[in-house]
C-alpha positions in Angstrom: 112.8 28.4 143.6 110.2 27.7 140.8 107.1 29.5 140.8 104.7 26.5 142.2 102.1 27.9 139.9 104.0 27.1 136.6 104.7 23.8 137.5 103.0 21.5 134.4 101.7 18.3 136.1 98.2 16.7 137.0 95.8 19.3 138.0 94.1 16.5 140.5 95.7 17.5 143.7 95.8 13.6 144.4 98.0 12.3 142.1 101.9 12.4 142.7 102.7 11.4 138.9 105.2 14.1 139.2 107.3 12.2 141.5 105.8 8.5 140.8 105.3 8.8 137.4 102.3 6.7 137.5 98.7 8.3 137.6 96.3 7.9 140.6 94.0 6.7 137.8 95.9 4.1 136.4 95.7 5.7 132.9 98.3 6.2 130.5 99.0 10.0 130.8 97.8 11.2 127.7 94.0 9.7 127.9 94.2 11.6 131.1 91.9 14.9 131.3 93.8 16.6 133.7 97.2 15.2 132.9 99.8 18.8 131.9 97.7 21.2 133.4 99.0 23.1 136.6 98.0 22.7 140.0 95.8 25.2 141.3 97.5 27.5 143.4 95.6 28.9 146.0 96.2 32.6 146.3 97.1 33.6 150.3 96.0 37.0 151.8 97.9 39.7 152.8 99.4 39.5 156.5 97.5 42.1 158.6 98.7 45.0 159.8 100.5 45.0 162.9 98.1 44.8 166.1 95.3 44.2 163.7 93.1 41.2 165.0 92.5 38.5 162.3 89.2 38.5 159.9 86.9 35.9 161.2 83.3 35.4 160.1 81.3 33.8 162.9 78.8 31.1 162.1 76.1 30.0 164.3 76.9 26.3 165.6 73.3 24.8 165.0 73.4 22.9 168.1 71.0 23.1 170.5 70.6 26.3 172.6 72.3 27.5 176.0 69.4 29.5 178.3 71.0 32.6 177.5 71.0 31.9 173.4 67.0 31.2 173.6 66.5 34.0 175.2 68.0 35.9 172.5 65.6 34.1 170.5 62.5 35.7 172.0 62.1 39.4 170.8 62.6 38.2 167.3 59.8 37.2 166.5 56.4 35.7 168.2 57.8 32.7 170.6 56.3 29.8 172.2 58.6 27.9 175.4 57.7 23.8 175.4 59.0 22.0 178.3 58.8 18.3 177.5 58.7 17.2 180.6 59.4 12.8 181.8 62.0 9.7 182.4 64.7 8.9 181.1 63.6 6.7 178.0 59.8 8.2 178.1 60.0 8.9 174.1 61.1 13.4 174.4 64.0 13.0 172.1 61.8 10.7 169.6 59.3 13.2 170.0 61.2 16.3 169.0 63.0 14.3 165.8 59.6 13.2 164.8 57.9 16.6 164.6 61.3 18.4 162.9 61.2 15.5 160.5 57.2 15.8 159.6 57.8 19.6 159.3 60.6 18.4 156.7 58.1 16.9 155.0 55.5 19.8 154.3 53.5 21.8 156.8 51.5 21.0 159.3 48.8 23.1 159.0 48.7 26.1 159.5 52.1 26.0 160.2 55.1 25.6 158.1 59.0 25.3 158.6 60.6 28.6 158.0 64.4 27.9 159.8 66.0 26.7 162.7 69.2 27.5 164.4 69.7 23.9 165.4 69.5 22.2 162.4 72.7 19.9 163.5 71.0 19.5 166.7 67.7 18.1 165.1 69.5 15.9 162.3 71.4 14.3 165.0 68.3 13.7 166.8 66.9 12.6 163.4 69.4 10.2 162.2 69.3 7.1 164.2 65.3 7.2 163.4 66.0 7.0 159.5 66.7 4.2 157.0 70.2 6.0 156.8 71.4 5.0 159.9 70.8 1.0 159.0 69.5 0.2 162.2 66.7 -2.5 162.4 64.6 -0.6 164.6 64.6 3.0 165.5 66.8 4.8 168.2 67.4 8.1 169.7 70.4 9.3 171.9 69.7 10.0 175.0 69.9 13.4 176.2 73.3 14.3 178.9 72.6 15.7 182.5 72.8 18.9 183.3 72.0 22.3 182.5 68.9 22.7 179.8 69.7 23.1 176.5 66.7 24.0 173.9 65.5 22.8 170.3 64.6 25.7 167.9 61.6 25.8 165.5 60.9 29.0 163.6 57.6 28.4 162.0 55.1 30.5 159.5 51.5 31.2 160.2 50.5 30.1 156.7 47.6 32.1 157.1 48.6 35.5 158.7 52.3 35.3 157.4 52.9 35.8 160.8 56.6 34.3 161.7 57.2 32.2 165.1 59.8 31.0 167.2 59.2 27.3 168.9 61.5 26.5 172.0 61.8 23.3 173.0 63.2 22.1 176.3 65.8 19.5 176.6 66.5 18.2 180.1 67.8 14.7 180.9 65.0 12.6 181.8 66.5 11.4 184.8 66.6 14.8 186.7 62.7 15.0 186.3 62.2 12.1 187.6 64.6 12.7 191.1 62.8 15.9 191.3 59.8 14.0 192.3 62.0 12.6 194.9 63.5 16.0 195.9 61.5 18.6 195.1 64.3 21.0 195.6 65.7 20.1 192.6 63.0 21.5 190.9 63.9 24.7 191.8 66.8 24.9 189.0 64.2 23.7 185.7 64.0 27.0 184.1 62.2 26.0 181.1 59.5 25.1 183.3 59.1 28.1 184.9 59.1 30.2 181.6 56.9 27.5 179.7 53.4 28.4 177.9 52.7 25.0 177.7 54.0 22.1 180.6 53.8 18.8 178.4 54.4 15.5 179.9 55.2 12.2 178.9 53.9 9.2 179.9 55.6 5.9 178.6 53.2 4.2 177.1 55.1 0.8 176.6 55.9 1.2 180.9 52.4 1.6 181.6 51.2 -1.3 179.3 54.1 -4.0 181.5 52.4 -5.4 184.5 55.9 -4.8 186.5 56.0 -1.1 185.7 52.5 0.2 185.6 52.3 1.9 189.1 55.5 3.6 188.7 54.7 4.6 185.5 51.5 6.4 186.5 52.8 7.4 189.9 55.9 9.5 188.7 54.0 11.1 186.7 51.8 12.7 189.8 55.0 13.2 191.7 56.9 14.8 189.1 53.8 18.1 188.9 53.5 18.0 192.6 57.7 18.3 192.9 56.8 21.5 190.3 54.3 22.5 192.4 55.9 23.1 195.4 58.7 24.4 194.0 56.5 27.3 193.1 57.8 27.3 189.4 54.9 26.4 187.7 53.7 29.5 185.3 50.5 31.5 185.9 48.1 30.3 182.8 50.4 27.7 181.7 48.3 24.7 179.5 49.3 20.7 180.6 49.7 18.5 177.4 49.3 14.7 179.0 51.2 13.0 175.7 51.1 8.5 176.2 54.3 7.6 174.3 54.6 4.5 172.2 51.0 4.0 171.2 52.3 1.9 169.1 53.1 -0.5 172.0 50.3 0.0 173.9 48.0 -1.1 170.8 49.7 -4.1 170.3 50.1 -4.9 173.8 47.0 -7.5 175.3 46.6 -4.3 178.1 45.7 -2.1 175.9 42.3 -1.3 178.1 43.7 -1.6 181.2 46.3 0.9 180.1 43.7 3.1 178.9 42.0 3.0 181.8 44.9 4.0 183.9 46.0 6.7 181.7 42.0 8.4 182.7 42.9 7.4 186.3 45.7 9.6 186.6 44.6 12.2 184.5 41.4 12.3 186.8 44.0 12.8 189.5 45.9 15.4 188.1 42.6 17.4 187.4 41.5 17.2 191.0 44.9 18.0 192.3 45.9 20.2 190.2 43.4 22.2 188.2 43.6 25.6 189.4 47.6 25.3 187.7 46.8 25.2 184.8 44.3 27.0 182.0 43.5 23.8 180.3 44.5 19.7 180.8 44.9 18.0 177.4 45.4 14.2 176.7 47.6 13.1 173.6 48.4 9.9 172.3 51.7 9.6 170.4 54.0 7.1 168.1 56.6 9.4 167.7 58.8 6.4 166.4 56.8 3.5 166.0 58.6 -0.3 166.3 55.7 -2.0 165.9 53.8 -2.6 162.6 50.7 -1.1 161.6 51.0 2.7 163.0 52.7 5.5 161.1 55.4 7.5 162.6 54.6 10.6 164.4 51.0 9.5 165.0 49.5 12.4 166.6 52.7 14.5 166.7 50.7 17.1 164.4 47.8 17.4 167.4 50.1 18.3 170.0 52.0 20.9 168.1 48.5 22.7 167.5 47.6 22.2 171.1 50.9 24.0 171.8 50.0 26.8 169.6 46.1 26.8 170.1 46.3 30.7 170.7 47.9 31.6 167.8 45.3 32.7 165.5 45.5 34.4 162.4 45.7 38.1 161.4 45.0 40.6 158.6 49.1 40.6 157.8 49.5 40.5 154.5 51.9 37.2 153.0 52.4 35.4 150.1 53.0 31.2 149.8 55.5 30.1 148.0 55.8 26.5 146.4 59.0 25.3 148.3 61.6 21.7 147.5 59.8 18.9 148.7 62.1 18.8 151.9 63.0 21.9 153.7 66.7 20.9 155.0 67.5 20.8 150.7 66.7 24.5 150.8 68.7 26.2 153.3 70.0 29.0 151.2 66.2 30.0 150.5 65.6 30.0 154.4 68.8 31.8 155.2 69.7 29.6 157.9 
């Protein structure tokens, strides 16, 4: 048989003008650039020896993190657990997209995207909030039951040069909220339990709709006190209070009564719970904004300080670097 590699015909590997003899271009063959030169002929490896295991090179699958994988993540480097903590539909997945996509677009001072190793993860989280997608208004997939999966941050101190690792906790928003039912259910929510900082979400647009309001701000009592007295809440842990959808609640005509709810049940949860936690901090947030008039990720960059509050800087010697306007266009420089 003929050596495939000496074969003259069109080096495109798409065009059958060999056996046609018309080009995929619809040109005449001799205008046509690659037109009488071979085919590239890939050259094939060696078989193996005999009971010798096949070469692979293992790439990490950038999806979000099994337990086991974060925990990997935590000698490497300086690392902060998050668990985002509310309903189904209270705004977490918005939230996490909104602060990946801000650290895309430069730092957040004093901290500054360094890598991830869940880069798919956070795109997909990403997407359906983007022009790209061509929806009309934003959208986030909701997150499956089940075990906890976590987000991955590495961040620089742009200050110290010191280099951190953020976990982020991804639980189906539903199981939260049946914990407050059941507070044995609880017991399972490991990213609780290891957490520096317990962050909760309170849907703002709920709280703001005269038919939801009480659940709204009830859950979110139930929910700590399920924690509670499943005895997983961490020694010295900080409570982020973060009102979703801001947005809504400025536009809505209960914008003060919501307000004044929102201080209701944070007055609660201080005389309830104080002695849980180190510090109680109120956010507001538009993570993803539908309505006109407020930016996306409104104050996204306050609660990602709040969750590293403690991390000041050092004598450690670093050096900044002017980097590509947005980070996921310079992965080879990260080393992700």
């Amino acid at each position: 048989m003929d050596d495939p590699s000496q074969v003259i015909q069109c080096s495109n590997p798409d065009c059958k003008i060999a056996e046609t003899g018309k080009c995929v271009e619809g040109l005449d063959p001799s205008a046509c650039g690659n037109y009488g030169k071979p085919l590239r002929v890939l050259d094939i490896a060696p078989e193996a020896e005999e009971g010798a295991g096949p070469q692979m090179v293992s790439l990490p699958h950038a999806d979000r993190l099994a337990p086991g994988e974060a925990r990997d993540l935590l000698p490497e480097a300086r690392a902060r657990v998050i668990a985002i903590v509310g309903p189904h539909d209270s705004g977490k997945t918005s939230l996490i997209a909104s602060l990946y996509d801000q650290l895309q677009e430069g730092p957040i001072v004093p901290f500054a995207f360094r890598g991830s190793q869940t880069l798919h993860a956070f795109e997909q989280a990403c997407h359906d909030a983007r022009a790209a997608s061509q929806r009309g208004t934003p959208h986030s997939e909701r997150t499956r039951r089940g075990e906890v999966r976590f987000f991955h941050l590495g961040l620089l101190h742009q200050e110290s040069g010191e280099a951190l690792n953020l976990l982020l906790g991804d639980r189906a928003g539903e199981e939260y909220r049946e914990a407050g039912d059941d507070m044995t259910l609880a017991a399972e929510f490991i990213e609780v339990e290891r957490s520096d900082v317990l962050t909760l979400l309170v849907d703002g647009k709920r709280l703001a709709q005269d038919g939801h309001r009480h659940n709204a701000r009830e859950e979110l009592l139930l929910i700590v006190q399920a924690l509670k007295d499943a005895e997983i809440l961490p020694n010295g842990a900080r409570l982020a209070i973060v009102l979703t959808k801001f947005d809504a609640v400025m536009a809505s005509p209960n914008a003060k009564r919501v307000g004044a709810d929102l201080a209701t049940a944070v007055a609660r949860l201080n005389a309830y719970f104080a002695d849980c936690f180190a510090k109680i901090e109120v956010f507001r947030v538009a993570a993803s904004p539908t309505e006109h008039g407020v930016a996306r990720g409104t104050g996204v960059a306050e609660l990602l300080c709040f969750w590293l509050a403690d991390v000041s800087p050092t004598s450690l010697p670093h050096t900044l670097q002017v980097l590509p306007e947005r980070v996921i266009a310079r992965l080879a420089e990260v080393g992700v």
